[in-house]
C-alpha positions as CSV (number, residue, x, y, z in Angstrom):
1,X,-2.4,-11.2,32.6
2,X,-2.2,-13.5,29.9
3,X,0.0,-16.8,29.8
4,X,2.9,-16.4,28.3
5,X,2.1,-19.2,25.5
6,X,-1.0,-17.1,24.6
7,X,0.8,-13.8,23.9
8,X,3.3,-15.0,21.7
9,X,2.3,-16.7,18.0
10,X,3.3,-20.4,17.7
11,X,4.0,-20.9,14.3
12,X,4.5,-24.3,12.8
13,X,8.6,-24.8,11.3
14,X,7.6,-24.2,7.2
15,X,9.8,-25.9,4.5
16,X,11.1,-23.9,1.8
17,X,8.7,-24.1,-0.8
18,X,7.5,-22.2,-4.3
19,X,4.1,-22.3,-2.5
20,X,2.2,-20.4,0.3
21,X,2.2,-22.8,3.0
22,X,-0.5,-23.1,5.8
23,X,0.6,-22.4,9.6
24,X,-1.4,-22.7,12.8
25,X,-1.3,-19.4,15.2
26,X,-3.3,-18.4,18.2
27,X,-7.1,-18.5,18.7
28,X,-7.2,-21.3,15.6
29,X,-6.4,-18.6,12.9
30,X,-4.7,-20.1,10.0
31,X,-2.5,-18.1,7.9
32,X,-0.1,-18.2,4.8
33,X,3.9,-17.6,5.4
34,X,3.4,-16.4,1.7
35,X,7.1,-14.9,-0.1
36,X,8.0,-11.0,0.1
37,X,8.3,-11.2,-4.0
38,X,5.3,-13.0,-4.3
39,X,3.2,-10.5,-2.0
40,X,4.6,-7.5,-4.6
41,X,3.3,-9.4,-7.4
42,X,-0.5,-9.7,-6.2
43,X,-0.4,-5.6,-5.5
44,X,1.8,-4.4,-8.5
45,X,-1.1,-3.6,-11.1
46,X,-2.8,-1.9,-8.0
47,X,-2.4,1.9,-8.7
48,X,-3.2,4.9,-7.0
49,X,-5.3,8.0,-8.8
50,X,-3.5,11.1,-7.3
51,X,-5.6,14.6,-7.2
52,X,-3.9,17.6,-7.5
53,X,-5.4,20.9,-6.6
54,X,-4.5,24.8,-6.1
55,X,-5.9,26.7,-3.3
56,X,-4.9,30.0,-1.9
57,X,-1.2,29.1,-3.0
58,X,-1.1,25.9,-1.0
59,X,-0.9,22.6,-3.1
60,X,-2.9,19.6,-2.2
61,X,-2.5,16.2,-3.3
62,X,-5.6,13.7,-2.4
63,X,-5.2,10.1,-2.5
64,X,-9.0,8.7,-3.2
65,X,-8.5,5.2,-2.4
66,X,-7.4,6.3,0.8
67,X,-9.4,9.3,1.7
68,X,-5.7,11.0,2.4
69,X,-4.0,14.3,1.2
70,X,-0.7,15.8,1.4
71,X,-0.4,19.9,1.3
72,X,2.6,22.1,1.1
73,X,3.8,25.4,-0.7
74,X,5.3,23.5,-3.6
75,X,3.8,20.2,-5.5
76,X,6.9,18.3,-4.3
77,X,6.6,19.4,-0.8
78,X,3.0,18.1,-0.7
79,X,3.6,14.9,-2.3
80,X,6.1,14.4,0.4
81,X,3.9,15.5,3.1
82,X,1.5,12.7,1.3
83,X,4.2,9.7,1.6
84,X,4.3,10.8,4.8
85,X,0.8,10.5,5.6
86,X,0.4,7.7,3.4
87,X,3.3,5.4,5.0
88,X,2.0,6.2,8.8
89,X,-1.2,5.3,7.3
90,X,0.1,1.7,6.0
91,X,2.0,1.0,9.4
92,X,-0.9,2.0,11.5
93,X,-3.1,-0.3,9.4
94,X,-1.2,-2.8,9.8
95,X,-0.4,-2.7,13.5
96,X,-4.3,-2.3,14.1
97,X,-5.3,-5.0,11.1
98,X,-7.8,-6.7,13.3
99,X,-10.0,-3.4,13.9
100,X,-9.3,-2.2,9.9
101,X,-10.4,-5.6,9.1
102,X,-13.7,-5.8,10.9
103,X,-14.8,-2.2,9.6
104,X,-15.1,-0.9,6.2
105,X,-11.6,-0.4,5.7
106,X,-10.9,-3.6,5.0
107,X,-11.5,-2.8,0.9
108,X,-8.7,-0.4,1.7
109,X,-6.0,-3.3,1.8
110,X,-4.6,-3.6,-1.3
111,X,-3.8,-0.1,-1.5
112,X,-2.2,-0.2,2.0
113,X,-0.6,-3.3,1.3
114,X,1.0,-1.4,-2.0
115,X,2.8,1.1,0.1
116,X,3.9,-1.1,3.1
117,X,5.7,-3.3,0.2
118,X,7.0,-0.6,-1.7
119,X,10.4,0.3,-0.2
120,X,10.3,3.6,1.6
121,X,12.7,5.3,-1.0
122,X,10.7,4.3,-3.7
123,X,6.9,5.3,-2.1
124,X,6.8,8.4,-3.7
125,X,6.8,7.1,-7.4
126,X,3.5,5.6,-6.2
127,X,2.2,9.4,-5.9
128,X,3.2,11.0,-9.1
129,X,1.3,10.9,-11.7
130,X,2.3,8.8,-14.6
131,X,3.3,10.6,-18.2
132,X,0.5,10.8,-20.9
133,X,1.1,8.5,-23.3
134,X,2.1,9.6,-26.8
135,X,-0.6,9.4,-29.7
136,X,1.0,8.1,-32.8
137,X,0.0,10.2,-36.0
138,X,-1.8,7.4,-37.9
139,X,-0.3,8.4,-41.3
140,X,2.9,7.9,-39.9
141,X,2.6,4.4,-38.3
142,X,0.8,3.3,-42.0
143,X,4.0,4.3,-43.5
């Protein structure tokens, strides 16, 4: 069994500051104690491209960037089957980053990292797709 010292991440004491700051873990890895608000900003104009399908009266909702879907009898009940799927997904990614990030998963992360830093109550907004726009008549706006 490991030493103790080597099981557990020493990380350096940060200062509060408006910048990511640098901190020295195990095995040399160096990595950035970077601000919860500031991680949503780098994945909010990351957005997902929901499929929806119909087959033999089961709905199926595919996520693309992920390669995950979501089934049920209703729409709803599939998109929740989907933030289901999608949120073990995120945590088991995650949990396992060193394997996701040695394969070809890792372009997968900002996707992932969208739902882990979406609260849970707000993950299925991610999943529904967005309302068309409105086209403006053009003889109307030139009046």
């Amino acid at each position: 069994m490991a030493p103790a010292s080597r099981l557990t991440p020493r990380v350096a004491p940060v200062a509060a500051s408006e910048w990511p700051e640098p901190c020295a873990l195990v095995r040399t890895q160096v990595m950035f104690l970077v601000p919860q608000e500031l991680l949503a900003a780098m994945v909010e104009n990351v957005a997902f491209d929901p499929r929806v399908s119909v087959a033999g009266g089961e709905f199926v909702v595919r996520l693309p960037e992920l390669n995950l879907i979501g089934g049920g009898e209703t729409f709803e009940a599939a998109l929740d089957e989907l933030v289901d799927v999608a949120s073990d997904f995120a945590q088991q990614y995650f949990r396992r980053l060193r394997f996701y990030a040695e394969s070809e998963h890792l372009s997968r992360l900002p996707w992932v990292a969208k739902i882990a830093f979406t609260p849970a109550d707000n993950r299925r907004a991610l999943f529904e797709a967005a309302p068309e726009p409105q086209k403006q008549d053009p003889l109307v706006a030139a009046s």
